[in-house]
VEXDREN-2710 file (C-alpha; in Angstrom, 1 decimal):
% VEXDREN-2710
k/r/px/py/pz
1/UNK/-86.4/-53.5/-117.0
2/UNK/-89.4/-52.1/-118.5
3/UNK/-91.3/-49.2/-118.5
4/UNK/-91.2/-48.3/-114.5
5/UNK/-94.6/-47.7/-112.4
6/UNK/-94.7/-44.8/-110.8
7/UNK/-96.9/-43.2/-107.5
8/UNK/-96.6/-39.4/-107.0
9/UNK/-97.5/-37.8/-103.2
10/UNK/-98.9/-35.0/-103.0
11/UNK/-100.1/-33.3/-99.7
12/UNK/-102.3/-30.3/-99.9
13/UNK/-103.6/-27.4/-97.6
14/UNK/-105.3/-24.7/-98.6
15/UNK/-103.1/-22.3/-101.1
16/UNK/-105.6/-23.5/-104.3
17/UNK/-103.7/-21.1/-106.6
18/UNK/-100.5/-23.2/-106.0
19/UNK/-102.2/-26.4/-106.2
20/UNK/-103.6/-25.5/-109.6
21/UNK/-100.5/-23.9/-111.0
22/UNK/-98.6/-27.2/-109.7
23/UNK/-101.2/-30.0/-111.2
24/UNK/-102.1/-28.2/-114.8
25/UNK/-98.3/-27.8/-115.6
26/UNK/-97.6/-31.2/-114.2
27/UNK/-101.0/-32.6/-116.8
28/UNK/-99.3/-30.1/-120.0
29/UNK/-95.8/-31.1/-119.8
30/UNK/-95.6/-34.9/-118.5
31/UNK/-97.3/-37.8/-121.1
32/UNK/-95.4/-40.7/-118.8
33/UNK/-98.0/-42.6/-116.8
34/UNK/-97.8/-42.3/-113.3
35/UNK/-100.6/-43.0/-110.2
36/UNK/-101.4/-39.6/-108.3
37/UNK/-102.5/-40.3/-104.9
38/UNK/-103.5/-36.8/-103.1
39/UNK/-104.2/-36.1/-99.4
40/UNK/-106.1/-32.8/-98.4
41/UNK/-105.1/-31.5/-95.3
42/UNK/-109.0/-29.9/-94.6
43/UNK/-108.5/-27.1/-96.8
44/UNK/-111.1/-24.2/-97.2
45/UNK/-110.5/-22.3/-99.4
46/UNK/-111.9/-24.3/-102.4
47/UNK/-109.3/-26.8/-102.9
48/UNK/-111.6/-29.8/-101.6
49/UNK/-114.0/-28.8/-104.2
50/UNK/-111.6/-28.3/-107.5
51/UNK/-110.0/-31.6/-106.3
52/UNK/-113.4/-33.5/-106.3
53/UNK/-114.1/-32.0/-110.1
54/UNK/-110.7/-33.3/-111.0
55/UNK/-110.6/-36.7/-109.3
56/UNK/-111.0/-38.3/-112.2
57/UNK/-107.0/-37.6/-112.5
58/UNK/-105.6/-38.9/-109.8
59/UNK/-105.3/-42.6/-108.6
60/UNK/-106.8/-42.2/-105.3
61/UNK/-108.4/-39.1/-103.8
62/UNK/-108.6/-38.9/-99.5
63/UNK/-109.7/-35.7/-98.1
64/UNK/-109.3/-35.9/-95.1
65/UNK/-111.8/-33.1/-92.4
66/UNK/-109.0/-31.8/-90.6
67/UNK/-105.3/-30.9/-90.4
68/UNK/-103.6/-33.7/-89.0
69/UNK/-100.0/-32.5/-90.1
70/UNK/-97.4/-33.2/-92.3
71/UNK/-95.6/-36.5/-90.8
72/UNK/-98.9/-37.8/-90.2
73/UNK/-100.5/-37.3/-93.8
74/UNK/-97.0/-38.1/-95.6
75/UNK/-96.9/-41.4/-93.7
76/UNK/-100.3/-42.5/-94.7
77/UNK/-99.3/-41.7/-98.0
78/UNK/-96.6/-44.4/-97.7
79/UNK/-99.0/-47.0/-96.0
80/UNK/-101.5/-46.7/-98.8
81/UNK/-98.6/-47.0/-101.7
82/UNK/-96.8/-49.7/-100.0
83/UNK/-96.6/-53.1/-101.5
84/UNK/-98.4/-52.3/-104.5
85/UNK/-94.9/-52.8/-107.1
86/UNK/-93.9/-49.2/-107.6
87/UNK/-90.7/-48.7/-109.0
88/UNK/-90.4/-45.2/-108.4
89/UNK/-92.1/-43.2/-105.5
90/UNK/-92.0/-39.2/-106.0
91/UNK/-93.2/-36.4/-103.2
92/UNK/-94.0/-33.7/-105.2
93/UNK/-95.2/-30.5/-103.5
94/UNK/-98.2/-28.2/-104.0
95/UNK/-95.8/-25.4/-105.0
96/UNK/-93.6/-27.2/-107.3
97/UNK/-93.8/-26.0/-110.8
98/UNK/-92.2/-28.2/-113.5
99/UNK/-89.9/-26.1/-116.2
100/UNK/-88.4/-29.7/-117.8
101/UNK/-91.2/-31.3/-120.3
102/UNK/-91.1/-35.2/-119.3
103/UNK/-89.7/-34.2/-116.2
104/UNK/-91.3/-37.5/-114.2
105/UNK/-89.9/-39.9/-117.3
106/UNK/-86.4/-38.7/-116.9
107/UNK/-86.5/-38.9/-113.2
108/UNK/-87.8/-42.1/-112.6
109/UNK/-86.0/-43.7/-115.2
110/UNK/-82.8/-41.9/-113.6
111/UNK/-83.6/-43.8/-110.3
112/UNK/-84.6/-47.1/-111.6
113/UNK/-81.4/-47.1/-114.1
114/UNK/-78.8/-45.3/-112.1
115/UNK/-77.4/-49.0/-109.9
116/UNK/-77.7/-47.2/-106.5
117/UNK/-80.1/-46.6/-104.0
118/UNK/-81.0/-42.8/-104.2
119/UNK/-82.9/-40.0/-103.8
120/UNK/-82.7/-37.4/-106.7
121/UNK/-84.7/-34.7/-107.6
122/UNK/-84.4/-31.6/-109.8
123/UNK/-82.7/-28.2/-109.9
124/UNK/-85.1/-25.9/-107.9
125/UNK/-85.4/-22.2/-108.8
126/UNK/-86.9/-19.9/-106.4
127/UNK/-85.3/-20.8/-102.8
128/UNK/-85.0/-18.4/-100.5
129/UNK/-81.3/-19.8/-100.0
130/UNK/-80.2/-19.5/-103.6
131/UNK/-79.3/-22.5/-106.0
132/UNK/-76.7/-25.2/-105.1
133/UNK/-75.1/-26.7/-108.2
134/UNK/-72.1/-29.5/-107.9
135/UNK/-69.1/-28.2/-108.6
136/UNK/-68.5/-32.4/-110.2
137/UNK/-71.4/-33.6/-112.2
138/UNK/-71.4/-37.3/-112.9
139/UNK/-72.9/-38.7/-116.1
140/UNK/-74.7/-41.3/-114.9
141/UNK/-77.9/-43.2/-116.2
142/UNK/-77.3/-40.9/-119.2
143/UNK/-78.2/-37.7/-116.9
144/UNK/-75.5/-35.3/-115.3
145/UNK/-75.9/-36.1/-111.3
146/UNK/-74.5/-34.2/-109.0
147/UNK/-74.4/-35.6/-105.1
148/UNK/-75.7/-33.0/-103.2
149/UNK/-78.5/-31.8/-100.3
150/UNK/-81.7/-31.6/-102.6
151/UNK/-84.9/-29.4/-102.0
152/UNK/-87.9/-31.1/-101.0
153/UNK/-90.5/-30.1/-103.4
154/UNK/-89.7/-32.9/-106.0
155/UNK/-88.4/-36.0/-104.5
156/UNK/-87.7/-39.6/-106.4
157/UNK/-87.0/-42.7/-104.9
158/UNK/-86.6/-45.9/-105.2
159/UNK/-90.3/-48.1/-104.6
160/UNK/-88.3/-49.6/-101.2
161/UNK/-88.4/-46.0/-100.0
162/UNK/-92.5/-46.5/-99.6
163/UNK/-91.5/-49.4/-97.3
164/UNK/-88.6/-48.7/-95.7
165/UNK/-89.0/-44.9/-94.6
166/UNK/-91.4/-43.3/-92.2
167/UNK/-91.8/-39.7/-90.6
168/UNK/-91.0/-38.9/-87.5
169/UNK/-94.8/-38.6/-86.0
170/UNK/-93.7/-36.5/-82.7
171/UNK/-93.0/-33.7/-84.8
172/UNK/-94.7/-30.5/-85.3
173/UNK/-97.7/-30.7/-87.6
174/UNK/-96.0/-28.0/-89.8
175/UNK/-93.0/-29.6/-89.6
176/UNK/-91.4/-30.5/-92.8
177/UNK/-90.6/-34.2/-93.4
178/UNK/-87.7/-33.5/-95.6
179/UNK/-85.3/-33.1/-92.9
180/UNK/-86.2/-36.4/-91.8
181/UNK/-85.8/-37.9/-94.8
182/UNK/-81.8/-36.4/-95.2
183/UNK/-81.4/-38.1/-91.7
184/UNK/-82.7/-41.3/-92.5
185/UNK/-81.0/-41.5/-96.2
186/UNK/-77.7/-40.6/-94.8
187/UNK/-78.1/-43.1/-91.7
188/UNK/-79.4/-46.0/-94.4
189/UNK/-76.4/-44.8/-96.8
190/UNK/-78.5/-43.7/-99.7
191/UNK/-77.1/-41.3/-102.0
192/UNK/-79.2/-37.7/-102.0
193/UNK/-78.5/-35.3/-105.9
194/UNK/-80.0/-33.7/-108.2
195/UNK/-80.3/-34.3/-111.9
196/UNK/-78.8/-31.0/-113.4
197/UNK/-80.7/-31.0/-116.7
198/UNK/-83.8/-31.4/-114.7
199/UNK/-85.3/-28.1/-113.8
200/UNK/-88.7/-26.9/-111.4
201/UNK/-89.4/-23.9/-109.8
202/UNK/-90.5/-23.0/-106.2
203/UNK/-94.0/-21.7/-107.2
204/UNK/-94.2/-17.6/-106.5
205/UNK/-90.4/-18.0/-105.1
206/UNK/-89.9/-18.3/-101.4
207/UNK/-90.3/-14.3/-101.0
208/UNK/-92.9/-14.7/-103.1
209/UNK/-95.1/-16.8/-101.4
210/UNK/-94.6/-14.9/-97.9
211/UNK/-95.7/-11.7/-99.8
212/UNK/-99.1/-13.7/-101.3
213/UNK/-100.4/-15.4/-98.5
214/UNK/-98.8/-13.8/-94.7
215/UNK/-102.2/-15.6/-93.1
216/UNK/-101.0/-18.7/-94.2
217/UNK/-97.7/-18.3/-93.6
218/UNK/-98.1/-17.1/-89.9
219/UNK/-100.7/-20.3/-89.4
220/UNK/-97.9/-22.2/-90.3
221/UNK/-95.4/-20.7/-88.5
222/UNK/-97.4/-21.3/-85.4
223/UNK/-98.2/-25.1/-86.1
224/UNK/-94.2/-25.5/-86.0
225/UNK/-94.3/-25.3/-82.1
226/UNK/-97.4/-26.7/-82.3
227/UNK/-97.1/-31.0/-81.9
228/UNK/-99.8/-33.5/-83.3
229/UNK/-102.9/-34.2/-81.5
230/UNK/-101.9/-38.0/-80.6
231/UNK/-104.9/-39.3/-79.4
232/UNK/-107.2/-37.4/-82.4
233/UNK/-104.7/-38.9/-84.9
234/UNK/-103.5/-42.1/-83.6
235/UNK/-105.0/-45.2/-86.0
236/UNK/-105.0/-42.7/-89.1
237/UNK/-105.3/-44.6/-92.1
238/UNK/-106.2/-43.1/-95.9
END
């Protein structure tokens, strides 16, 4: 096939340092086209406004007045991107720095070349849990792949995915969709790895970011227990 078309995801709340570390690297070190559709999770701490002076970059820009939670935003995300002909649909996180130039190229053409369904992503540096590397790479759409649970920041799939897949909407706002995601791959009997000559970083480092923003952090914590508003959100739509 050709060149593929791509859609990145990116959710955002509040944390403007990490969103700006995140998109600047992402604009220096990738020249592949892609569409950037970004949700704003009713920040305020400035990231509506530095958004709005950069919308010009993104594909489609929804900022939304309030924090309707993760599963919610992530699912409209998947509404609005469905059907359009994407090849390749990447969730990439507000905290995700990119190390690998071209990084987007390589994994999108990974996923649309590899002859499996799959969801690969990147080494991540800076988890709290420490890197996981396969023990047995594969060579496989001319990257090593190794079959293994992948962080969530940077996430590739297949254009199906944006179709197929949707969060569980009863969770907790702060809960994270990646879990659901494993489930649902595993259940569907898509493959989950990471290209190993692919590389991010966890923005500040897991500690890191506890240490920088505890108000956050402990918001967050609390809108784990805390489910949805059903009634407030129910309809949502970008």
């Amino acid at each position: 096939m050709g060149r593929p078309r791509v859609a990145i995801i990116t959710l955002t709340r509040d944390r403007l340092e990490y969103t700006k570390a995140c998109l600047q690297r992402l604009w220096e070190t990738e020249t592949f086209p892609f569409d950037h559709f970004v949700w704003d999770n009713g920040s305020e701490d400035g990231t509506v406004e530095w958004l709005s002076e950069n919308r010009d970059k993104f594909e489609s820009l929804h900022l939304h007045p309030e924090n309707v939670g993760i599963s919610l935003a992530h699912n409209a995300f998947l509404d609005h991107v469905d059907g359009a002909g994407y090849d390749v649909v990447i969730k990439l996180d507000n905290d995700c720095w990119v190390k690998t130039r071209g990084a987007v190229r390589r994994v999108a053409e990974f996923v649309v070349n590899c002859g499996f369904p799959v969801i690969a992503g990147p080494l991540v540096h800076g988890l709290k849990a420490g890197l996981r590397v396969p023990k047995d790479p594969q060579l496989i759409a001319r990257e090593r792949f190794g079959d293994i649970g992948i962080g969530g920041i940077f996430m590739a799939a297949p254009g199906d995915f944006a179709h197929e897949f949707r969060n569980d909407v009863g969770r907790p706002k702060a809960y994270g969709q990646d879990t659901d995601i494993h489930v649902w791959a595993q259940k569907v009997g898509w493959r989950e790895g990471h290209i190993l000559t692919v590389e991010v970083e966890h923005y500040r480092t897991s500690t890191g970011q506890e240490a920088d923003l505890p108000g956050y952090h402990a918001r967050k914590a609390s809108e784990v227990r805390t489910p949805p508003d059903q009634q407030r959100t129910r309809g949502l739509c970008w």
